[in-house]
GUTI-659836 format. One line per field, with one value per residue (C-alpha): x, y, z; residue number from 0. Coordinates in steps of 0.02 Angstrom, whole numbers. Each point is the difference from the previous one (the first is absolute). Example, Ala and Ser with C-alpha at 12.3 -4.5 7.8 and 13.67 -1.06 7.14 Angstrom:
2
u: c(615	69)
v: c(-225	172)
w: c(390	-33)
num: c(0	1)
***
This chain:
348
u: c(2660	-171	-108	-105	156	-52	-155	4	53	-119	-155	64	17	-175	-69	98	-58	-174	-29	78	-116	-146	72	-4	170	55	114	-110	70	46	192	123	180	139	153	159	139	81	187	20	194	38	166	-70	-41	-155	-7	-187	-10	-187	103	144	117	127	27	13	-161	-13	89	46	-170	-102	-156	28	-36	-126	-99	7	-90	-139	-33	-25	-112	-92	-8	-71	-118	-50	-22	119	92	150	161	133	177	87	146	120	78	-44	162	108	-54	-36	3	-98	-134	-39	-8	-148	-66	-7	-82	-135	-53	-26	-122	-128	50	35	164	100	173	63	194	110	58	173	37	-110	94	-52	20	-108	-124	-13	6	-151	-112	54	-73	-169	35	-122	54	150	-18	167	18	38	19	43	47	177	108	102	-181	-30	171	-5	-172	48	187	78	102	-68	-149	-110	81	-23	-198	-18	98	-119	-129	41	62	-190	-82	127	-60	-194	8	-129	121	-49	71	-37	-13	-27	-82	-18	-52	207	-28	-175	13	194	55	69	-153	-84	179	-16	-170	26	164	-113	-124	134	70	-166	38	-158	27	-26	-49	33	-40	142	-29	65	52	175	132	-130	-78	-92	51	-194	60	45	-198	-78	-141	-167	77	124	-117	-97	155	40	-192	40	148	-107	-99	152	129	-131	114	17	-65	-20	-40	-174	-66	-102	102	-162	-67	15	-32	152	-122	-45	108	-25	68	127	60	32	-35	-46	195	74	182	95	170	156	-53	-152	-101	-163	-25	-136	117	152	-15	-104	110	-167	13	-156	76	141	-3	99	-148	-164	-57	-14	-188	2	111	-90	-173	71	82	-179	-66	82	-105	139	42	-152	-85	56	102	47	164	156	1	197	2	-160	-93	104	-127	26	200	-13	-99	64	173	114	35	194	100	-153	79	-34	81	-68	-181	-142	-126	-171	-70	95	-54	-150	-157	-149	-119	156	-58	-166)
v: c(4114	14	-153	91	-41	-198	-15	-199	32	128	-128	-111	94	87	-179	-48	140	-10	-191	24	162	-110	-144	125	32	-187	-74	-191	-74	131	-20	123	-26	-128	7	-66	-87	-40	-17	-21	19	169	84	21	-145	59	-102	-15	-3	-102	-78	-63	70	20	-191	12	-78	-5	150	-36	-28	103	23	19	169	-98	-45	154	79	-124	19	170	-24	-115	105	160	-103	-40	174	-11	170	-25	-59	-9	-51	-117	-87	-19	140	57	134	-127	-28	152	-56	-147	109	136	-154	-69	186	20	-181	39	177	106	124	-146	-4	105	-73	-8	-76	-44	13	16	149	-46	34	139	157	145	-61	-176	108	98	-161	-68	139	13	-191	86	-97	109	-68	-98	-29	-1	-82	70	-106	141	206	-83	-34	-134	-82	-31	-27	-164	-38	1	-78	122	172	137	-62	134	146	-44	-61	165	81	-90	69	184	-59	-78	155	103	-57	-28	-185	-36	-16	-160	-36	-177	-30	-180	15	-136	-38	37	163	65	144	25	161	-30	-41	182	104	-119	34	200	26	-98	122	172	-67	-24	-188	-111	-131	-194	-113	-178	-111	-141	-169	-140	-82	-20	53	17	-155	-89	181	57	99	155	0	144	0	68	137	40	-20	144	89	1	65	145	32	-3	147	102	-20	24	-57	-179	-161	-171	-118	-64	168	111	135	97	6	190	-44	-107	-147	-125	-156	-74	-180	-134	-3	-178	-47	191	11	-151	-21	-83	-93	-20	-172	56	-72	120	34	71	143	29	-44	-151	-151	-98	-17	3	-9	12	111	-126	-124	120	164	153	-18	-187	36	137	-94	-137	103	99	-182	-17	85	76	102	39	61	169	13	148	-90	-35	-178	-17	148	-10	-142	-112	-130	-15	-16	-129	-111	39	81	-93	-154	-35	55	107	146	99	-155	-114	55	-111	-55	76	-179	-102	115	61	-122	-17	130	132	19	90)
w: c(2542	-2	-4	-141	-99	16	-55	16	179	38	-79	119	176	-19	-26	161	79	-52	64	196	3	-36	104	157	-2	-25	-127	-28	-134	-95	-82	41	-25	-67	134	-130	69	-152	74	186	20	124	75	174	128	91	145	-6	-207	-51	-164	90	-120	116	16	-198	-35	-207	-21	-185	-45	-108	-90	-196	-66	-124	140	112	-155	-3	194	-41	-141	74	159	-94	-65	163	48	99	36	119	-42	124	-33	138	58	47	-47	-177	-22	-1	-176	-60	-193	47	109	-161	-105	104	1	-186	18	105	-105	131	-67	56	170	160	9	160	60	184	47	157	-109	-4	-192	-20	-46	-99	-156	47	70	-164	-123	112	-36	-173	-10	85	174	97	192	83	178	90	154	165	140	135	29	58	-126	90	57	-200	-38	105	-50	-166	11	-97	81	-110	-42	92	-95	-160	50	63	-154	-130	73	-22	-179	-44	57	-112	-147	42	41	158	159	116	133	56	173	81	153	135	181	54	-75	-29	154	-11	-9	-187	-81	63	-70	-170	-38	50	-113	-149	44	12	-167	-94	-28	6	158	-33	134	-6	144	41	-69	82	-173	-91	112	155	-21	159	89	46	125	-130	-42	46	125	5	104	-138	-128	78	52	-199	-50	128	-83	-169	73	51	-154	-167	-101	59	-82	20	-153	96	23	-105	-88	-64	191	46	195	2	78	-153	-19	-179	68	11	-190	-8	-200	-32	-31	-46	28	-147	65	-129	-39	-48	157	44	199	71	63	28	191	-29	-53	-77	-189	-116	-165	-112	-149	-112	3	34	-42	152	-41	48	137	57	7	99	134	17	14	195	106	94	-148	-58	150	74	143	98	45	-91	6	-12	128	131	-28	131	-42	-182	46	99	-118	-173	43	82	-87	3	-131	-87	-112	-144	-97	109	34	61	-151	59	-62	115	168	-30	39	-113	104	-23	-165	-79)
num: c(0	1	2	3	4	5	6	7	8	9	10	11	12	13	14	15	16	17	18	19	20	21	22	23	24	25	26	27	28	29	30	31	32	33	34	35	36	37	38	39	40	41	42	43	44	45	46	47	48	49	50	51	52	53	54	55	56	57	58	59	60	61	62	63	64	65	66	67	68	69	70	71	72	73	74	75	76	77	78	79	80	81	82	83	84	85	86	87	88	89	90	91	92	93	94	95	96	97	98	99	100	101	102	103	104	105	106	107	108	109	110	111	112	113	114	115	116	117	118	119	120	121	122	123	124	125	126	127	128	129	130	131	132	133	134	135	136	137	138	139	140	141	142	143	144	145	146	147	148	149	150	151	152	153	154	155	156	157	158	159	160	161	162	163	164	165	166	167	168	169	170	171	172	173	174	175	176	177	178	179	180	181	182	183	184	185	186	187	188	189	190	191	192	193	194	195	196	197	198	199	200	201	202	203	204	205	206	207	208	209	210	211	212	213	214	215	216	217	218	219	220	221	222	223	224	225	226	227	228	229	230	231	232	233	234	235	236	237	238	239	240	241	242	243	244	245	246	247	248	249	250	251	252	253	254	255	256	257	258	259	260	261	262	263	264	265	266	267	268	269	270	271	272	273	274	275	276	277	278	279	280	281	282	283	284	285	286	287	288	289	290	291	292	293	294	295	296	297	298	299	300	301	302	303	304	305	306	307	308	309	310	311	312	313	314	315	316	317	318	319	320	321	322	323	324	325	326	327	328	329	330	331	332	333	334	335	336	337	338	339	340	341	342	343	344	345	346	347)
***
């Protein structure tokens, strides 16, 4: 699919596109992208999972399909472009998850889902692009299938991660495959063969950076440091077809990093709550009682969000962690209200 066959979409990327050029390759405060967790119940128990739902933290809630379809109208609005599906695991509820598709009328939106790839057969694979899902990044969590097995708590799991992957790029879905990357594993061996099989398959390679938050809470030690950090732009250099969310897509030297995207995608919990990320457990909002506008302004209002970082804050910025992360007990469900730590001079 071509994105000449969205023209709303298309309207909305070149305007993207057209404001980090003339911010020298930086994002500002420029919106980008709604990351939906509309249901956060999952098969798998990743030991290091940022939404705790392996402890069975509100798996049986969910966003109505009423208001899924106003964050998205609101969001195009917005000019907002992005729209990523999250969980949990979505397949789990597969009528449920081409409910909130049909919700969120994707014609408007490069639309995108995330998923340990567990249910994703042929036929899944071929009902998702059929509902114009252009990407699903499937994680990987090693080359060694008993490594990810254990990671993931589930005997199997790697084969049919590995399996939906072939099955996405059957039927002309963008492969991901998700990699987490952290200080215990930044130069290991399996990190170099992941990114190289992405690379021999023609997948596209995500980077995250580990978080200590949810299930790795008050673990800093996972961070990467600024050793990794370069280790990973190196990387960037070698494998073309690696990304990270903070860097610039449209830089043809591989070198530009559009920033932290704190705000620029705003991460929408199943009880409606609005974080600054998915990573960062700070709430700004809740779309039951303000608009993403409002939301969105306020967020932009704490300087931390609003100026540009190279860093990932959740990720890098070992600083930032220390003060705003690691309050006991702070979750998705449980996040820290950005009015309660941040001080007056935090704020433009």
């Amino acid at each position: 699919m071509s994105l000449l066959d969205q023209p709303r979409l298309l309207e909305k990327f070149r305007s993207f596109h057209s404001y980090v050029r003339k911010n020298n390759g930086q994002m500002g405060t420029k919106q980008r992208g709604i990351d939906l967790n509309y249901n956060n119940a999952c098969n798998l128990k990743c030991e290091y999972c940022f939404t705790n739902s392996p402890k069975g933290d509100h798996v049986k809630d969910e966003l109505p399909i009423d208001l899924v379809a106003d964050i998205a109208d609101q969001a195009d609005e917005l000019g907002i472009f992005e729209f990523d599906l999250q969980g949990g695991e979505l397949l789990l509820k597969p009528d449920k998850l081409f409910e909130v598709l049909e919700a969120i009328k994707p014609e408007r939106f490069y639309l995108y889902l995330t998923t340990n790839g567990y249910f994703l057969d042929e036929k899944m694979a071929k009902r998702l692009a059929d509902a114009m899902v252009r990407r699903v990044s499937v994680s990987i969590d090693s080359m060694d299938e008993k490594v990810h097995d254990e990671v993931r708590g589930r005997k199997g799991s790697w084969k049919r991660a590995m399996e939906a992957l072939k099955h996405l790029k059957n039927v002309g879905i963008d492969p991901y495959l998700n990699i987490t990357v952290g200080h215990y594993n930044a130069f290991s061996k399996d990190i170099e063969l992941l990114c190289q099989y992405s690379q021999d398959q023609g997948y596209t390679t995500l980077i995250n950076v580990a978080t200590p938050g949810g299930m790795a809470q008050n673990h800093g030690e996972i961070m990467v440091d600024e050793k990794d950090s370069a280790h990973l732009i190196e990387l960037r250099k070698k494998h073309t077809n690696i990304l990270r969310n903070l860097w610039n897509p449209f830089d043809r030297k591989h070198e530009q990093v559009l920033g932290c995207n704190t705000v620029n995608r705003l991460y929408i919990t199943p009880l409606g709550d609005v974080l600054v990320c998915p990573y960062v457990h700070i709430k700004i909002g809740n779309v039951y009682e303000q608009s993403l506008k409002e939301i969105a302004d306020y967020g932009f209002s704490i300087k931390h969000f609003r100026n540009h970082s190279d860093l990932c804050l959740a990720g890098e910025d070992k600083e930032f962690v220390s003060k705003y992360m690691c309050r006991e007990g702070q979750t998705i469900f449980n996040p820290s209200l950005a009015k309660d730590i941040f001080k007056e001079e935090d704020f433009v």
